[in-house]
C-alpha positions in Angstrom: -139.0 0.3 -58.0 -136.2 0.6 -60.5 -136.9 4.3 -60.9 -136.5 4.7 -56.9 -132.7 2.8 -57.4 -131.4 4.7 -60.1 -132.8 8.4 -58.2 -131.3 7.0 -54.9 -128.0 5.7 -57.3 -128.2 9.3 -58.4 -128.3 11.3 -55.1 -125.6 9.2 -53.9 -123.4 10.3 -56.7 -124.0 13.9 -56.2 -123.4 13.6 -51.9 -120.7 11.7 -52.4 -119.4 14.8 -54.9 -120.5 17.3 -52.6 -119.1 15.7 -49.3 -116.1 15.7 -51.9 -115.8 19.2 -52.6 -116.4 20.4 -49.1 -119.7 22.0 -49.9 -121.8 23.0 -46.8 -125.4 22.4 -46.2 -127.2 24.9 -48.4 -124.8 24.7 -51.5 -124.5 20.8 -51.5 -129.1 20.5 -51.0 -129.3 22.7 -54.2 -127.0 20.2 -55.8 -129.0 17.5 -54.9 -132.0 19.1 -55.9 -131.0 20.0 -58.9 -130.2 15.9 -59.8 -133.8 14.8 -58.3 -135.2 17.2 -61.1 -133.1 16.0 -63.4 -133.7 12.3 -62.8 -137.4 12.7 -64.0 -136.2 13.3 -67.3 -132.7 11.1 -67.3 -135.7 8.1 -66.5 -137.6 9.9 -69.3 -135.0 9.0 -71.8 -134.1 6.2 -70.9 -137.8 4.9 -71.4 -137.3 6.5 -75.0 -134.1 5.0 -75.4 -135.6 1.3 -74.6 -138.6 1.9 -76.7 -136.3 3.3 -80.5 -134.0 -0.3 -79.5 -137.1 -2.1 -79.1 -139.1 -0.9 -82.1 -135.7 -1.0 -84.4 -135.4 -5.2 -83.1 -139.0 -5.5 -83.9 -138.6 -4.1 -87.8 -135.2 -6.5 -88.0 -136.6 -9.5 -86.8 -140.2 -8.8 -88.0 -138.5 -8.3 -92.1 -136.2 -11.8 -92.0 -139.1 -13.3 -90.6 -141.3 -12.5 -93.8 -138.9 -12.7 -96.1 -138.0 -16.4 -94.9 -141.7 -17.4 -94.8 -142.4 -15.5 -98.2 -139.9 -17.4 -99.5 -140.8 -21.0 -98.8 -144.4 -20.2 -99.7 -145.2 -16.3 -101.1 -148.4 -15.9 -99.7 -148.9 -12.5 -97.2 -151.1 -13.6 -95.0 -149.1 -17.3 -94.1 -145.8 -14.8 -93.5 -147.7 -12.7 -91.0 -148.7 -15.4 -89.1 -144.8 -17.0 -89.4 -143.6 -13.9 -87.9 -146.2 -13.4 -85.2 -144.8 -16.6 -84.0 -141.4 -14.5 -83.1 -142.1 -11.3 -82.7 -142.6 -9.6 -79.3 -145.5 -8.4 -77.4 -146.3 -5.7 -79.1 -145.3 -6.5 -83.0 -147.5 -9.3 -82.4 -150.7 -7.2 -81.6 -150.1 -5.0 -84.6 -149.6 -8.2 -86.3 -152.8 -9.6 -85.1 -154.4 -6.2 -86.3 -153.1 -6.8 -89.8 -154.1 -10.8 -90.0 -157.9 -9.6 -89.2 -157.7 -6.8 -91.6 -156.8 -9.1 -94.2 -159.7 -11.9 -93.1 -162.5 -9.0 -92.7 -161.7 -6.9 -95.7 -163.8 -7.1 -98.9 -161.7 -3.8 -100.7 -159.3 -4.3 -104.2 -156.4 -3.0 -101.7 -157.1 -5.9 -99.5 -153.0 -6.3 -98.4 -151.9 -2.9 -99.0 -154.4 -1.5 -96.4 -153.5 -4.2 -94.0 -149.6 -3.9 -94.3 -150.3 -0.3 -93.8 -151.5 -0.8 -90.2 -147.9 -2.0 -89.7 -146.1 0.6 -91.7 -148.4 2.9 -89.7 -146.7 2.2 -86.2 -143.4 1.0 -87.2 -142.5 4.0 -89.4 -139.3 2.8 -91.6 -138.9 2.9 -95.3 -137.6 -0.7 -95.3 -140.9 -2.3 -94.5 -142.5 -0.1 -97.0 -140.4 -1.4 -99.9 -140.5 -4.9 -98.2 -144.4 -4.8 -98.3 -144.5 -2.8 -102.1 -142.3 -5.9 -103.1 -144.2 -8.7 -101.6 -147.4 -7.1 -102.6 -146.2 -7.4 -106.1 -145.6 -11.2 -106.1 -148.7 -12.0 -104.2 -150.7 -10.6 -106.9 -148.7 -11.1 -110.4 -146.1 -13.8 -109.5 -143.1 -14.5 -111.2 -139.5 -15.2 -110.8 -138.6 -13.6 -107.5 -136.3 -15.8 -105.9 -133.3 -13.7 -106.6 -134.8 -10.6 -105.9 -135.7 -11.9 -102.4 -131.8 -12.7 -101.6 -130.6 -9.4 -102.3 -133.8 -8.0 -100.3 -132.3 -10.0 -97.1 -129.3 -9.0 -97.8 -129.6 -5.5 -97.9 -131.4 -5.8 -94.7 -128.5 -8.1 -93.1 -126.3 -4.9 -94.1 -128.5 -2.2 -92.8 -128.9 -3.8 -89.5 -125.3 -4.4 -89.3 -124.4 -0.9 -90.0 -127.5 0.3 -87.6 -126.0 -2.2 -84.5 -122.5 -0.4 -85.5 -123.9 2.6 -84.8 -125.4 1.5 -81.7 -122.5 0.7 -80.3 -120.7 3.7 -80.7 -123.5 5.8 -79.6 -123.1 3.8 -76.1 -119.5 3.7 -76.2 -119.7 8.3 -76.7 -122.5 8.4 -74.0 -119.4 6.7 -71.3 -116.9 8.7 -72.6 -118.6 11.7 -72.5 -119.6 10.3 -68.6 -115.7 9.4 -67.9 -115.0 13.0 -69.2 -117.5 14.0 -66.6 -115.9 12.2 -63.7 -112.4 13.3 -64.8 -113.2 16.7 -64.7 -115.2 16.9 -61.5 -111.9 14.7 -60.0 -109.7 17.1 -61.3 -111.4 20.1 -60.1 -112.1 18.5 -56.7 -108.7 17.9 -56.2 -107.6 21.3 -56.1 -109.4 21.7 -53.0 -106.6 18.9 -51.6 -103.6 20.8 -52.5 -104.4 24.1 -50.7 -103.2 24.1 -47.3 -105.7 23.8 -45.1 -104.7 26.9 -43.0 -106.2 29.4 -45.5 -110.0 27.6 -45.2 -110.2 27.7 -48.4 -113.2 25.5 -49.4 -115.1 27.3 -46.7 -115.0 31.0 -48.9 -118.2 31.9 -50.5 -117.1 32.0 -54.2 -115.5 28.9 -53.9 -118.9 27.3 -52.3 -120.7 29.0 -55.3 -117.8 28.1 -58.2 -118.1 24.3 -57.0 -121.6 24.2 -56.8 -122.3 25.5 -60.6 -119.8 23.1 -61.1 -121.7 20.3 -60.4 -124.8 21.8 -61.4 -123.2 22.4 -64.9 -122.3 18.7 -65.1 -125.4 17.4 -64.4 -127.1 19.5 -67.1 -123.9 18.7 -69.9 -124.8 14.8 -68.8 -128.7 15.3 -69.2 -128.3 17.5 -72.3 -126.0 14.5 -74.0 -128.2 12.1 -73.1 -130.9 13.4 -75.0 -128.4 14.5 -77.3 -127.5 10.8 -78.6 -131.2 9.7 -78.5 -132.0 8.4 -81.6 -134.6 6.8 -83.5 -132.8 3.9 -85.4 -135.7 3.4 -87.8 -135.8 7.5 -88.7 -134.3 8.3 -92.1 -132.5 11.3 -92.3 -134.4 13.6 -94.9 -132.8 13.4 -98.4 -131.1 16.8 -99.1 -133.4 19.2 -101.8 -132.6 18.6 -105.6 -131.0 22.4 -106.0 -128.7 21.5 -102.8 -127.4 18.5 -104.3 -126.9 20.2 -107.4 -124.8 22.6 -105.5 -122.8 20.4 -104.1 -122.0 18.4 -106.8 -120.6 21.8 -108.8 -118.7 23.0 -106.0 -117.0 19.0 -105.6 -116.1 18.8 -109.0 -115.2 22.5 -109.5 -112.4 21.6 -106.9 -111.4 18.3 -108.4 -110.4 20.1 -111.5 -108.4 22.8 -110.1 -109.0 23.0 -106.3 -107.3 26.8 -107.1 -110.3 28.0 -108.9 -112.6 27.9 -105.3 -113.3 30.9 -103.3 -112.0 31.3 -99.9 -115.6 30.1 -98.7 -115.8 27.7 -101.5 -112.6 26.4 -99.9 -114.7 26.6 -96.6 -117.2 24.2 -97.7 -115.8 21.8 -100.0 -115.1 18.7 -97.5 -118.4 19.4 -96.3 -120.3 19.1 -99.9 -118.2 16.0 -100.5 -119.0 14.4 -97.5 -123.0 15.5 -97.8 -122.6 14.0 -101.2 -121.6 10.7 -99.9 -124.0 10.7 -97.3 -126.9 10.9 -99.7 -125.6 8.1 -101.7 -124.9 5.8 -99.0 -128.4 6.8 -98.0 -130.4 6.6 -101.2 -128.3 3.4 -102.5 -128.4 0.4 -100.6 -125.4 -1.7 -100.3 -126.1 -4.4 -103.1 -126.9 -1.6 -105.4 -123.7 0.2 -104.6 -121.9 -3.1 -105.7 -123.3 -3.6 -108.9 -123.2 -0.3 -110.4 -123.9 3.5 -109.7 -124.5 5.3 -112.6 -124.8 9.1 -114.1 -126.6 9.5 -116.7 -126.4 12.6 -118.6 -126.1 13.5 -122.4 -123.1 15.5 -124.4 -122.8 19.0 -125.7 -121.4 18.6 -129.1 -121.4 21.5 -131.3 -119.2 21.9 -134.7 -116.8 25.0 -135.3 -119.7 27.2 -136.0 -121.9 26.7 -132.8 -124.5 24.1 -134.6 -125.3 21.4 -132.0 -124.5 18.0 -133.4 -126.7 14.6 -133.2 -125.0 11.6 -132.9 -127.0 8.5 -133.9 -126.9 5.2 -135.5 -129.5 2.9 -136.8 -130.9 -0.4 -134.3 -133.2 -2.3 -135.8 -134.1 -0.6 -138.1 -134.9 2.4 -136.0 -132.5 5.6 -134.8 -131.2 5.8 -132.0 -128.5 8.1 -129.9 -125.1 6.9 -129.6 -123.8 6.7 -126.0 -120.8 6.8 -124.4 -119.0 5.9 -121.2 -116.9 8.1 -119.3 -114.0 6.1 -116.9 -112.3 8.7 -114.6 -108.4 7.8 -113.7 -106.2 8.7 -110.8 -103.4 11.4 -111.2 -101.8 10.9 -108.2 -102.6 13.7 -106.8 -105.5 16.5 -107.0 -107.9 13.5 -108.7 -107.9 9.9 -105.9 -109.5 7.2 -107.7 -107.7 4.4 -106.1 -110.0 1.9 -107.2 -110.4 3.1 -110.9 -108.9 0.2 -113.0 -111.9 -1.9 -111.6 -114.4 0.9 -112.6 -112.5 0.4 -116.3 -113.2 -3.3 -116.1 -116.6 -2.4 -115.9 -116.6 0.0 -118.1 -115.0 -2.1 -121.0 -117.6 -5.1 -119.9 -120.3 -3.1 -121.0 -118.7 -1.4 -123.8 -118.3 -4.7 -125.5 -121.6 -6.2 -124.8 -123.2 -3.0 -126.3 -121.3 -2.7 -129.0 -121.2 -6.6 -129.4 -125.2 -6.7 -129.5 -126.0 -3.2 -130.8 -123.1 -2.3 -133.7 -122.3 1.2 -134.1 -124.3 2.5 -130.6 -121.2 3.1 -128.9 -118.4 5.7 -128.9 -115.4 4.8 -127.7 -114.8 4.9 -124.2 -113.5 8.2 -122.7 -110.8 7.7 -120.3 -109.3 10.6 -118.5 -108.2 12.4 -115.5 -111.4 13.0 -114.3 -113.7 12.2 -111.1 -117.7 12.4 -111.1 -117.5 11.1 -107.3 -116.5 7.7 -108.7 -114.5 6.9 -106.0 -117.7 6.0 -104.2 -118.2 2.7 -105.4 -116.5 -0.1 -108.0 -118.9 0.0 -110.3 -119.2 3.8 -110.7 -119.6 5.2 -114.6 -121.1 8.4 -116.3 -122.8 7.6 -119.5 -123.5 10.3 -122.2 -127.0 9.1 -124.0 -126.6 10.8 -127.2 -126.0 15.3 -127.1 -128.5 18.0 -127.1 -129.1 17.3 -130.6 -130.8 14.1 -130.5 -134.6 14.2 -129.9 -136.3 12.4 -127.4 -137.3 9.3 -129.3 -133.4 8.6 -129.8 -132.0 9.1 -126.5 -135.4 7.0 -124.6 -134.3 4.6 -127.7 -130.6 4.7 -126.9 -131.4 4.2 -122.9 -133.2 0.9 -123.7 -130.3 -0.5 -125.6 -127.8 0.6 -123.0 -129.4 -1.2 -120.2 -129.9 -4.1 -122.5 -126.6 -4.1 -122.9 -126.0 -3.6 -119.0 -128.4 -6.8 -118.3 -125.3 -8.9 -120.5 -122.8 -7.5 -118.8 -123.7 -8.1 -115.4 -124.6 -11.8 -116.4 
């Protein structure tokens, strides 16, 4: 019945438009026509519309459900049933499916072949980290508590950020209809202004003109509204390693002297940047973002002679690279960090709580007019672990130390 209101709400539209334009019988039927087609698949997406918001308020409420119930007692299979309780029609069959897979199956993977009947028809990373996580504490315990907050709130963030995007998918899809009905107005009402005398509206290549018109509308207003379709719980595919790689050349090729890039190099360098922060946005979630982002690389030291250089202290009784943090600064101009003198906060918090535990592992902090993307976040460093001639031992040895040292910083 509601598909009947919306074609007849449809039709209407276009008559009205037609009547409108002055468009005689054979012109103005094609035009109708053409929207009665088009309604089957305007209906079409609109069913798929419904269906990615309903699935995407399924996985929201569905994950705060668990997580609530896991908390209060971290036991899979009393969570499920809590969020059964809220869920909708057709979470709670899937649900259902899950609880009797759990009860009936004798495997070792009793929970992860049960969760993956859920994972199965609500396809979003989220609930697979939310299951690998709970999974974990169901069958080894320990301190999760924490761990658990920064889950919810992680997922508070994405759905805030998703319901953000909602709304300004809904609020393009009317502007691009008001741009629609302005145009159509406008055109229309040239017809008005001609005097009448000269039967305009009633010459042939105007009844053609204003019927593709209108035909052309309809198609830009189907085409857009399969256009801003999307499936909220769809993750965008992470970009190949070489591309990022890429990238990440070409940004800080133009952060050290934007003069040095080609005229295509030129071409593409907001794009890369932007890319760049795309994937970390993506990658990172929001709590992670907060507390630190770090690259990890190691140093090229050579002497005079072009003999590669090791350096390394001694731990506890054992060898281990030497590391150190690199802090980039704003110049004011080709370099923004605006936000660098809280990166340097962090940077000297862990400096001291290295150095402070671990004597003689740390160099001294580089500070400089440099960038590394740090601009991203507040808590964004590049750590050398050791040069190209320390061996493997040292630098795994070195990495242990440093995020030792990280762990009593962040405390």
């Amino acid at each position: 019945m509601k598909n009947i209101k919306n074609l007849l709400k449809r039709v209407s539209v276009v008559a009205v438009i037609c009547l409108a334009y002055r468009l005689k019988l054979i012109p103005g039927l094609i035009c109708v026509l053409t929207i009665v087609v088009c309604n089957v698949f305007l209906e079409k997406q609109d069913r798929i519309k419904k269906q990615y918001l309903a699935k995407y308020n399924d996985v929201v409420l569905y994950m705060e459900q668990m997580i609530y119930s896991f908390k209060k007692q971290p036991k899979i299979r009393m969570a499920l049933l809590d969020a059964q309780k809220v869920s909708s029609i057709e979470m709670r069959e899937v649900i259902e499916e899950a609880i009797v897979n759990i009860d009936s199956n004798k495997s070792a993977n009793i929970y992860e072949d049960a969760l993956a009947i859920i994972e199965k028809e609500y396809n979003c990373g989220r609930i697979k980290s939310l299951h690998k996580f709970i999974i974990k504490i169901e069958n080894y315990g320990g301190n999760y508590e924490t761990y658990i907050d920064i889950l919810l709130e992680d997922i508070k963030n994405w759905s805030d950020r998703t319901l953000t995007f909602i709304r300004n998918v809904d609020r393009t899809r009317r502007n691009v209809l008001i741009s629609i009905a302005s145009t159509l107005i406008t055109c229309g009402f040239m017809a008005y202004l001609i005097p009448k005398d000269y039967k305009f509206t009633e010459h042939g290549l105007y009844q053609v003109c204003s019927m593709i018109l209108i035909m052309a509308m309809i198609f830009t207003y189907l085409a857009i509204t399969k256009r801003l379709n999307f499936d909220w719980l769809k993750e965008e595919r992470a970009l190949p390693d070489n591309m990022v790689i890429k990238y990440y050349a070409l940004v800080e090729k133009g952060y050290n002297n934007i003069s040095d890039l080609s005229f295509m190099e030129r071409i593409n360098y907001k794009k890369a940047k932007k890319r760049l922060e795309r994937e970390i946005y993506k990658i990172f979630p929001d709590w992670i973002r907060d507390v630190a982002m770090l690259d990890v690389h190691r140093d090229a030291i050579e002497t005079e002679n072009g003999s590669r250089m090791a350096p390394v202290c001694t731990v506890n009784g054992q060898q281990a690279a030497q590391v150190m943090i690199i802090c980039g600064c704003d110049n004011g101009s080709s370099i923004s960090l605006p936000n660098y003198r809280q990166n340097l906060r962090f940077a000297a918090a862990w400096e001291r709580a290295m150095e402070g535990t671990f004597p003689g592992l740390t160099r001294p902090v580089l500070f400089s007019y440099r960038f590394y993307n740090q601009d991203l976040t507040t808590g964004s460093l590049l750590i050398e672990v050791g040069g190209h001639g320390n061996n493997l031992n040292e630098a795994l040895y070195a990495g242990q130390l440093a995020a030792e040292g990280l762990i009593r910083a962040l405390q």
